[in-house]
Structures are given as C-alpha cells and as structure tokens.
C-alpha positions as CSV (number, residue, x, y, z in Angstrom):
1,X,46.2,-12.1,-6.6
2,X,48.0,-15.0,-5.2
3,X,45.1,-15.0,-2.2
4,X,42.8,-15.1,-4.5
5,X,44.4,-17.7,-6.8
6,X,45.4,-19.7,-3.6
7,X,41.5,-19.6,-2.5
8,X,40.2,-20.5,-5.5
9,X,42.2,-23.6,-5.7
10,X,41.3,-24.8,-2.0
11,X,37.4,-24.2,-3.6
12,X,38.2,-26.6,-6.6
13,X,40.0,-29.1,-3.9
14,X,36.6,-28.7,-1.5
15,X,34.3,-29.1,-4.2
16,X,36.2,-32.4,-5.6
17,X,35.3,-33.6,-2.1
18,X,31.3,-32.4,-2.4
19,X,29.1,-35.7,-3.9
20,X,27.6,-35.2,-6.9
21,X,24.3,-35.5,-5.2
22,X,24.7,-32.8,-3.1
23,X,26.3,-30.5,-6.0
24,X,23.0,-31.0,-7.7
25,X,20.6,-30.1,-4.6
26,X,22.0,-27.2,-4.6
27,X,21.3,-26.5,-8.3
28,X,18.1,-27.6,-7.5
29,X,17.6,-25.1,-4.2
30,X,19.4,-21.9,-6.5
31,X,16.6,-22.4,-9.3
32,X,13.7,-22.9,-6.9
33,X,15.0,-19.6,-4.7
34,X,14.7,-18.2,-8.2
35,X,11.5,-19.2,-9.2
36,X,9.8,-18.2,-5.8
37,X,11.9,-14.5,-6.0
38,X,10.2,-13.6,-9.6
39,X,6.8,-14.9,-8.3
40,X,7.4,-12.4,-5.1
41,X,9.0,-9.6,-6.7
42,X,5.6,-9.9,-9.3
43,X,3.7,-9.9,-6.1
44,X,5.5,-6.9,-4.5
45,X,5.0,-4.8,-7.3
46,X,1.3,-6.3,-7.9
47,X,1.1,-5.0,-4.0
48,X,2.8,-1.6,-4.7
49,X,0.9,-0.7,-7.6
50,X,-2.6,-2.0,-5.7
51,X,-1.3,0.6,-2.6
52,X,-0.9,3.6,-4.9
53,X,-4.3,2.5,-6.6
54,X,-6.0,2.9,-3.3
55,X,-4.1,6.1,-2.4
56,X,-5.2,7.6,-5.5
57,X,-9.6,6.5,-4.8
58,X,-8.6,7.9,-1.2
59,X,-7.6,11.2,-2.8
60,X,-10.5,10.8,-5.9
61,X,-13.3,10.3,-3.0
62,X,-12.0,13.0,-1.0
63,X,-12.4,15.4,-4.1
64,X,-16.0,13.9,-4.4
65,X,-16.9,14.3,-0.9
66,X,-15.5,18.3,-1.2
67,X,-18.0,18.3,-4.4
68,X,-20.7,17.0,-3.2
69,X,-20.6,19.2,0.1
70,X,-20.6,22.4,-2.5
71,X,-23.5,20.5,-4.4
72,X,-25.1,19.6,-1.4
73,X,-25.3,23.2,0.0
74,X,-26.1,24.8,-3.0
75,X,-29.3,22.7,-3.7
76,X,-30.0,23.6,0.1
77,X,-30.1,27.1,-0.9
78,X,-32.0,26.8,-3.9
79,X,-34.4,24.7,-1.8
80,X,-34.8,27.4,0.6
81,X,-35.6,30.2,-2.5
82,X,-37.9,27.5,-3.9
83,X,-39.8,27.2,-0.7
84,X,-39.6,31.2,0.1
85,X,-41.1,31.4,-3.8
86,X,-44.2,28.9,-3.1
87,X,-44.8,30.5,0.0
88,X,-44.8,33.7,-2.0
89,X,-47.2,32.2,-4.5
90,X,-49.3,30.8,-1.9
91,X,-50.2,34.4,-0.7
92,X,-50.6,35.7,-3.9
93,X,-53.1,32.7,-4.4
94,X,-55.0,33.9,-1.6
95,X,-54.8,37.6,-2.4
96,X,-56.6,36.9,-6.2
97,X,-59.0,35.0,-4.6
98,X,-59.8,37.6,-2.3
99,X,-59.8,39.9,-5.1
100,X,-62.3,37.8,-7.2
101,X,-64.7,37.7,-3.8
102,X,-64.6,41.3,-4.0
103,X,-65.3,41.6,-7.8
104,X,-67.9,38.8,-8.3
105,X,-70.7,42.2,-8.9
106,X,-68.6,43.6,-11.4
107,X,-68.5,43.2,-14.5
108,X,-68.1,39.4,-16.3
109,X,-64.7,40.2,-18.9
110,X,-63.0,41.9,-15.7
111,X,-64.2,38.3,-13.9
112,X,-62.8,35.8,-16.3
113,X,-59.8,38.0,-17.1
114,X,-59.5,37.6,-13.1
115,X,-60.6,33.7,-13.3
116,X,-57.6,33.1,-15.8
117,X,-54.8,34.8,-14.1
118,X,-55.9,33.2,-11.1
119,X,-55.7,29.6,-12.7
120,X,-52.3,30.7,-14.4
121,X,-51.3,31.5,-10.8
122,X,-52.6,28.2,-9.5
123,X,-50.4,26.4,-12.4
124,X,-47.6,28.1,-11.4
125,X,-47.7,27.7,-7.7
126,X,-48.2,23.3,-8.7
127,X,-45.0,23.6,-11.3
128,X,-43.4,25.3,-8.1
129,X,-44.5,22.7,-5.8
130,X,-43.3,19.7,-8.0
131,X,-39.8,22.0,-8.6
132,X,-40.5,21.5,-5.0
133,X,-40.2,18.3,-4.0
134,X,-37.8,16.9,-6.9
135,X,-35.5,19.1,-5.3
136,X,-35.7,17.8,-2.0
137,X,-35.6,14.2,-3.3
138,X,-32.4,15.0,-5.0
139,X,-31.0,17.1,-1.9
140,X,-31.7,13.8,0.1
141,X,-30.0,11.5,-1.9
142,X,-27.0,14.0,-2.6
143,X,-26.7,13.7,1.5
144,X,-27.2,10.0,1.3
145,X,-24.3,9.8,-0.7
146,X,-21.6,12.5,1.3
147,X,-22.5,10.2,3.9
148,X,-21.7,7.3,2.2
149,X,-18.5,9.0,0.2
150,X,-17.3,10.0,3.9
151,X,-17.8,6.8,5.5
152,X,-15.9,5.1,2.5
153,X,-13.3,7.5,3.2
154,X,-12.6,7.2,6.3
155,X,-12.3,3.6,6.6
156,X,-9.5,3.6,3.9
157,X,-7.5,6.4,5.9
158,X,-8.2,4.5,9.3
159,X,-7.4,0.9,7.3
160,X,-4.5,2.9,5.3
161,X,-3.7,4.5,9.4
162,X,-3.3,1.2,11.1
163,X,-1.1,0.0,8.3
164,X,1.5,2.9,8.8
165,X,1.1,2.3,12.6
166,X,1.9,-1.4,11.9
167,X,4.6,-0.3,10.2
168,X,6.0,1.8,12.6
169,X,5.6,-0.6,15.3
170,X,7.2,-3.7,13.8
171,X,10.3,-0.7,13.0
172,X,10.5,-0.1,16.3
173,X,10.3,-3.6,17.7
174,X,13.2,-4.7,14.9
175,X,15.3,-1.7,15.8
176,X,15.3,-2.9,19.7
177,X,15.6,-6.0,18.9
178,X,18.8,-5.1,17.1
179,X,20.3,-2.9,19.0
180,X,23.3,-4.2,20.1
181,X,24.4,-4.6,16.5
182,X,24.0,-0.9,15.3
183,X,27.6,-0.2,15.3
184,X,28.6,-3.5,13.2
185,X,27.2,-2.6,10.1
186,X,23.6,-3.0,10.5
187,X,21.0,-0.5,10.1
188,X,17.2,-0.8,9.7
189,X,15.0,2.1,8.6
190,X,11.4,2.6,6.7
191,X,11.1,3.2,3.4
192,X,7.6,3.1,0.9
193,X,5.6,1.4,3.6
194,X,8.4,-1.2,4.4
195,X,11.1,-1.8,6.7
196,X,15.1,-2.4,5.7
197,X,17.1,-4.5,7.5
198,X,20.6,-4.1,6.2
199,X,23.2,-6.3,6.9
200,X,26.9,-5.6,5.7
201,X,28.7,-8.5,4.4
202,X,31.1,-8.0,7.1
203,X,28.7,-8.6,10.0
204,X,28.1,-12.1,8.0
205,X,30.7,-13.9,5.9
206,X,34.1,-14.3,5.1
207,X,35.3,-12.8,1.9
208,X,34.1,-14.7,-0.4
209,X,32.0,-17.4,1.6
210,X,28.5,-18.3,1.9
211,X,28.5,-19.3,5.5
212,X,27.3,-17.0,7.9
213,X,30.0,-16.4,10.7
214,X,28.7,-16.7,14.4
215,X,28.1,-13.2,15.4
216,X,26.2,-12.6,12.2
217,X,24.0,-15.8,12.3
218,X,23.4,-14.2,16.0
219,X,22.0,-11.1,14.5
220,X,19.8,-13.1,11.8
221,X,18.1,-15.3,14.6
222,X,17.4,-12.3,16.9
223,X,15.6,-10.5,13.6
224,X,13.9,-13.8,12.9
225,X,12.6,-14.0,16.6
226,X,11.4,-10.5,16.3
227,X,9.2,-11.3,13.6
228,X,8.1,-15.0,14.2
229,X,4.6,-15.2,14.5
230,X,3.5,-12.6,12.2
231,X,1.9,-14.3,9.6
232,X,0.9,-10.6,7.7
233,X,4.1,-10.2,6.6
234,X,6.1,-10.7,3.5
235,X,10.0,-10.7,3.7
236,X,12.4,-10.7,0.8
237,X,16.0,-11.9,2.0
238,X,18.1,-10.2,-0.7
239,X,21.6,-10.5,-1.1
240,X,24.1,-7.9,-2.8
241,X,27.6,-8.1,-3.8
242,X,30.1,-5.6,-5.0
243,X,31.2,-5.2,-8.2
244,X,34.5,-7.2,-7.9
245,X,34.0,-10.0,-10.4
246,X,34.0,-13.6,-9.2
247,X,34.8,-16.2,-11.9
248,X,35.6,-19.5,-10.5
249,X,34.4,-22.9,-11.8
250,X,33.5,-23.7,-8.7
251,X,30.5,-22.5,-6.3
252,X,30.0,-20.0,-6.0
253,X,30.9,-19.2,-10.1
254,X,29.8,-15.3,-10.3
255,X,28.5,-12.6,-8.2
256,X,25.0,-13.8,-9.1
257,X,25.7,-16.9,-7.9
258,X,27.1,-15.8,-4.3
259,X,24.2,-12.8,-4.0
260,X,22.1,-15.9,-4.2
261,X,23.6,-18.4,-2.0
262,X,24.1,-15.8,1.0
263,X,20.8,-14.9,0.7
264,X,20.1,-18.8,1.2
265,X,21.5,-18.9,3.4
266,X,20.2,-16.4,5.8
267,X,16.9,-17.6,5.1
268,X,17.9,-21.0,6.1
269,X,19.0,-19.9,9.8
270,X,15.8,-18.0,10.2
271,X,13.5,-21.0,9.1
272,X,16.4,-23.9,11.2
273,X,16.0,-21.5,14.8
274,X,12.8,-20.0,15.3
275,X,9.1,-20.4,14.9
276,X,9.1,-17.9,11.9
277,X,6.7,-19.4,9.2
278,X,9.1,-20.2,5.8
279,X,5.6,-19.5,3.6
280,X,6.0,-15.7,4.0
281,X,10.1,-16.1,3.3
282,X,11.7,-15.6,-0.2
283,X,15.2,-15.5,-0.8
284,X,17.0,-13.7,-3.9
285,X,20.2,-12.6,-5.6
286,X,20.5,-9.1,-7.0
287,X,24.3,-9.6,-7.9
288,X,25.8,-6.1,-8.2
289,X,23.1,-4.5,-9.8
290,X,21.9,-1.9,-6.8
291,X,24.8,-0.6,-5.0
292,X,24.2,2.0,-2.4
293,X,27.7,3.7,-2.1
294,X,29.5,4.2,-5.1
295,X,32.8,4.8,-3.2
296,X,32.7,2.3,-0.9
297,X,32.1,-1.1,-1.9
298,X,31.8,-2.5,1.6
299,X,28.7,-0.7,1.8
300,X,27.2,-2.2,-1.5
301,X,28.3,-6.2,0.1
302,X,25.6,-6.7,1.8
303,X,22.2,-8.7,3.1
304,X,19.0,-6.8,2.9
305,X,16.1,-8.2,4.6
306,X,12.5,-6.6,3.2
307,X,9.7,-6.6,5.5
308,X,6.4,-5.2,3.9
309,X,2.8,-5.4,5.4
310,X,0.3,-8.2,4.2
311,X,-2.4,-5.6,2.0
312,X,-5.1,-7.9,1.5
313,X,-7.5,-6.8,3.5
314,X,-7.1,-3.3,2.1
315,X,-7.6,-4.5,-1.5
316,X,-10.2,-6.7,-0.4
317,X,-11.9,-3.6,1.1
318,X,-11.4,-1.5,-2.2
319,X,-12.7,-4.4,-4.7
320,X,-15.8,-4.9,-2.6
C-alpha cells in the first residue's frame, strides 16, 4: 500500500510536469486507437463470419457435386435402357414390316389391323427416340455442371489450402524469429486461422508503466521485422491487464486506460524501427475483460499481438 501510494504520488508530481499540450495529444491518440479498434474488430468479425460463409458453400457444393454424380449416373443408366429399348423397337419395326410383306395376299381386315399396329409401333419407337435425345441433352448438361461444381470446388479448397499454408508459414517464421524469448514469457501459437503472439507484461513494462523496458522493445522489433513487408496481413496489438484495479487521477486512470496505452505503445516501436506498413496496424485495450489464467494473474497482464490473413481475394472469388 505505501508503494502504491508512494507511486501514485511521483505520477501526480510527473504529470504536473507534462504540458497541457501534450496531455491532450494523448487524449487525442487514446480516442483515435479507439475508433480504429471498433472499425477492425467490425472488420475481423466481418472477415470471420465471410470465412465460415465460404467454408459452409465449400461443404454445400461438395454435397451438390456428390448429387449430381448419383444424378449423373443414373440418367446414364436410364440412357442406356432407353437406347437398348429403341433398338428393341427398331427390330420389331422391321419384323411387322416383314410380316406385312408376307401378308400383302391375305386378306385386307388382317392387313389394316397389321397396317395400324405397325404405325402404333412407328409412334412409339419416335416418342422413344425424342425420350431419346431429351435425355441425353439433360445427361450433358448435368455433366457440364459436375464439371463446373468440381472445378468451383476445388479452387476454394486450393484458395482455402494456400491460406492455411500461409498461415502456417508466417507461424513458423514468427516462432524462429522469437526464439530466443520462449522462456520469458512469450509464446506464439495458431488459433481460427490466426497466429498469437503473447507477450507477458513482465517481458515489457514495469508494474504499472507504459513504457516498454529494453529487452521487451527487443522482442517487439524482432516480431515487427518478421512481418514487415507483408502487406496481406491484419494485426491487432491488444493489451490486457489483470484485474487489480487502477484508480489514479493521473495517466494512466484505470485498467482500460493502461490496456490501451501499452498497446500504444507497442505499436509505436513497430511502426518507429522497421519497414512494417502502420495501415495494416491497430492498437486496442481490452482492460481485464479476457483473462486466460484464473489463478495466476501474471498470465492474464499481458500484450497479444493478432496476425490474421488478408481474405479478400477469397471473398472476391466467392461473390463473383
């Protein structure tokens, strides 16, 4: 208590010291890192819900692609009777006409009741023929369409492929990247389609502070480096605190406060040492609202960095 109520007065004595000017840029910078986090976390969930809408046609045209197969060999076997039946027809055709050859001296009743059977027969064999060939216009524009239905679907698992693979890859390069940290509190792992970079507060700041200490701005600029350059990205920055309350007239005032200003932070030393483009960057506070260890609040004070895949071109794809 008397840390705390020492620190908190060395804040009031800083702050007396910050111009007013200053004070009010960083008003200025909090509500602006606001603003652009609800207009990405609308865009992450826009993105999320546009993945699982193209999972779901994947899955819908691989049902239609099983149905039409079915449909498509099943109108080849009715094909097949139809043909075997006009053939049939055919040589009965020819077997009346023989007939009525043989009968043309007998006598005239037996010849037209001949004359009309054959001519029923004829009738028959042309509704056959015109089954006939409706059938194999419809059997060629069901396989038109498997072929099509197919085609679709494979491009949206080889599209849906290459994302995961992106994925992966970009994991992989973050996690060598990082390596030498993996014992201070940082880990980085996939989740949904994206990759979490977890940094615990420890690794970063002072208790209480929203300057990043040197080792941890180390570990920021070597992430940053690892993604520089990648332009298909979206990154969150989100910070985390515990659930410790922070009341202090001073800045930071509350744990919504400081989640916000570390996260600032962070993203400042990405965008300050290395190429990585600040238009795919958002920073956000998420106070103490999504703790990860119940038990251990060290866990729960903490940085996470959210890298997710660019899915344009995939809903591009689906739309057209």
């Amino acid at each position: 208590m008397k840390f705390l109520l020492g620190l908190s007065v060395s804040i009031i004595l800083l702050s007396a010291c910050v111009p007013a000017k200053k004070y009010n840029d960083l008003l200025s910078k909090e509500k602006a890192c606001s603003e652009e986090l609800k207009k990405y976390k609308t865009s992450s969930l826009d993105n999320e819900a546009k993945l699982k809408t193209v999972e779901a046609e994947a899955k819908i045209l691989r049902e239609d692609v099983k149905t039409l197969r079915k449909d498509t060999s099943d109108m080849g076997q009715a094909y097949r009777s139809l043909q075997a039946q006009y053939k049939k027809a055919l040589d009965v055709s020819a077997s009346v006409e023989k007939q009525l050859d043989q009968i043309k001296s007998e006598d005239a009743k037996q010849l037209a009741r001949m004359r009309a059977d054959l001519e029923a027969k004829i009738i028959e064999t042309q509704r056959k023929e015109d089954a006939l060939i409706a059938l194999e216009k419809e059997l060629k524009n069901k396989q038109r369409l498997l072929i099509e239905r197919e085609q679709r679907v494979q491009e949206l698992e080889e599209m849906i492929a290459r994302k995961d693979m992106a994925v992966k890859e970009l994991e992989e390069k973050i996690a060598q990247a990082l390596r030498g940290f993996k014992d201070k509190g940082l880990t980085v792992e996939e989740r949904d389609g994206k990759i979490y970079v977890s940094l615990e507060a420890k690794l970063l700041f002072a208790s209480g502070s929203t300057a990043v200490e040197p080792e941890g701005k180390q570990a920021v600029i070597q992430l940053a480096q690892a993604i520089q350059g990648d332009d298909d990205l979206e990154i969150i920055v989100e910070g985390h605190t515990d659930s410790d309350a922070l009341n202090s007239r001073t800045h930071p005032k509350d744990n919504w406060e400081l989640s916000v200003l570390r996260a600032t932070s962070v993203v400042s030393i990405m965008t300050e040492n290395t190429d990585i483009n600040p238009a795919i960057l958002s920073a956000s506070g998420r106070s103490k609202y999504h703790p990860v260890d119940e038990f251990d609040k060290a866990k729960n004070r903490r940085i996470e960095v959210i890298i997710a895949p660019n899915l344009d071109e995939l809903f591009e794809m689906i739309s057209n």
